[in-house]
N, C-alpha and C positions, 0 to 999 in steps of 0.2 A: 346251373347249380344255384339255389337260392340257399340262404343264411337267412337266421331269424335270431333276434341281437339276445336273446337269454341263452341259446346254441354258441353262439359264435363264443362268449364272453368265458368260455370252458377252452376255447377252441376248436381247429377241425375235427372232426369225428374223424377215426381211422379210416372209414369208407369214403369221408369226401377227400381225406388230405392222398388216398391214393388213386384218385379220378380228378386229383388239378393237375399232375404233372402231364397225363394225356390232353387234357381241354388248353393249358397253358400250350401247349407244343404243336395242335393241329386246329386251333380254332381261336379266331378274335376271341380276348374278349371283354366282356362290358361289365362295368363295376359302376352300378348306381345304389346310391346311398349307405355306401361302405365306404368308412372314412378311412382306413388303412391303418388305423393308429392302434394297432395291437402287437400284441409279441410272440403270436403263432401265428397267424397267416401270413402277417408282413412280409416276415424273412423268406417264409414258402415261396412267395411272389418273386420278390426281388431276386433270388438264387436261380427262379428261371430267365430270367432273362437273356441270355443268351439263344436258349433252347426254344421260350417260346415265341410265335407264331406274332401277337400282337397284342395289345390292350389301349382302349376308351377308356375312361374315366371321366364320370360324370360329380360333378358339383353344385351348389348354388352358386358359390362365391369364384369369384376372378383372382382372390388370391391363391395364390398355387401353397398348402402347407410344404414345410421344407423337410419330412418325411416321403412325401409324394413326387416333391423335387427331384429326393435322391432316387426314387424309383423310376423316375422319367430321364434321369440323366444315365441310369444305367441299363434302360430300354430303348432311349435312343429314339432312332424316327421309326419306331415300333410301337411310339406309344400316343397316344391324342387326345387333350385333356378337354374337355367338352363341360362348357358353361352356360348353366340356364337350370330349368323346373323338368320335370320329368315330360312333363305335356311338350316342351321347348323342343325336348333331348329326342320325342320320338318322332317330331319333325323334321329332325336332321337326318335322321337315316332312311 
């Protein structure tokens, strides 16, 4: 699923917000240059946590924000926060 930040800043579209909770529950997944810091997808994310399957999270910075905190603290070792440039990020995998 990509996002393009004048889309996102409305929120999810009814079509993607009902194709996260499949991708959340049977597939990684990777969140590059999506800083998390909204008030419709956020909560989407964070409420599956239990359900879903796993998430990366890719950043520049090595500070962890403490919005991302709480999504990692409630994902647990389901979630892998991944520091560096995107050229960095597709090195790793």
């Amino acid at each position: 699923m990509i996002a393009i930040l004048r889309e996102t800043a409305k929120g999810l579209t009814p079509n993607a917000a009902r194709i996260l909770d499949p991708l959340l529950k049977d597939k990684h997944m990777l969140f590059v240059g999506y800083s998390g810091n909204d008030f419709d997808n956020y909560p989407k994310i964070l409420s599956m946590a239990d359900a879903a399957k796993g998430i990366y999270w890719n950043f520049k910075s090595k500070e962890v924000p403490e919005y991302i905190q709480k999504l990692f603290d409630a994902y647990q070792d389901k979630a892998v926060y991944i520091v560096g440039d995107l050229r960095d990020l597709f090195k790793q995998l």
